[in-house]
C-alpha positions as CSV (number, residue, x, y, z in Angstrom):
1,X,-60.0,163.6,208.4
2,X,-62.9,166.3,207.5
3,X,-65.8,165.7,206.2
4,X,-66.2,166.8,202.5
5,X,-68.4,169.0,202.8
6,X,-66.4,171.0,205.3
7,X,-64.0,170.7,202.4
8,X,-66.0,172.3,200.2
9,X,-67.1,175.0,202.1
10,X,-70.3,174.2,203.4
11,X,-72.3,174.2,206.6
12,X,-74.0,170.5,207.6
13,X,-77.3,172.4,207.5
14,X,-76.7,173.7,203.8
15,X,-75.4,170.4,202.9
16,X,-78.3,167.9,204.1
17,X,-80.9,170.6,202.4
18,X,-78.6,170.1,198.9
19,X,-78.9,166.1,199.3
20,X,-82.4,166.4,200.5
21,X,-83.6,168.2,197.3
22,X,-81.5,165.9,195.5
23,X,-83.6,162.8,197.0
24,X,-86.6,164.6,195.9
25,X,-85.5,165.1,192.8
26,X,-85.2,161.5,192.0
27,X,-88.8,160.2,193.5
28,X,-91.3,159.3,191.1
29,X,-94.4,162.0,190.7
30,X,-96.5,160.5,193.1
31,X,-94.0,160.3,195.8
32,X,-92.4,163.6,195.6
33,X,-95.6,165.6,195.8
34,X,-96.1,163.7,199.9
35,X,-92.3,164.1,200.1
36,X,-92.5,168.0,200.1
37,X,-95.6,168.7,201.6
38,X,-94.1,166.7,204.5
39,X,-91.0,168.7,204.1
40,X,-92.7,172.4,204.4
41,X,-94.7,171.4,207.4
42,X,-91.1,170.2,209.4
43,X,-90.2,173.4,209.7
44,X,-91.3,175.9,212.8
45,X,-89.8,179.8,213.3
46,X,-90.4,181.0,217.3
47,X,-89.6,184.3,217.4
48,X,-88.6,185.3,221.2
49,X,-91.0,188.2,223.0
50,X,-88.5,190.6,223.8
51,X,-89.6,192.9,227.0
């Protein structure tokens, strides 16, 4: 069986970020503003030293 979003035609990654900001999306005011400050800060680029 695949997963439905698979059916859809999306990646996992694209498809937790649309339920996420769906979640979000239905917190009350005071809640959402901790609930995306805690999501920006999750998320860390490394960029490799190339030689």
């Amino acid at each position: 069986m695949v997963a439905y979003w698979r059916q859809a035609g999306l990646s996992y990654i694209r498809f937790s970020a649309i339920c996420a900001s769906v979640v979000r999306a239905a917190m009350k005011p005071a809640i959402k503003v901790e609930a995306l400050k805690a999501a920006e800060s999750n998320v860390k680029v490394l960029r490799p030293k190339t030689a």
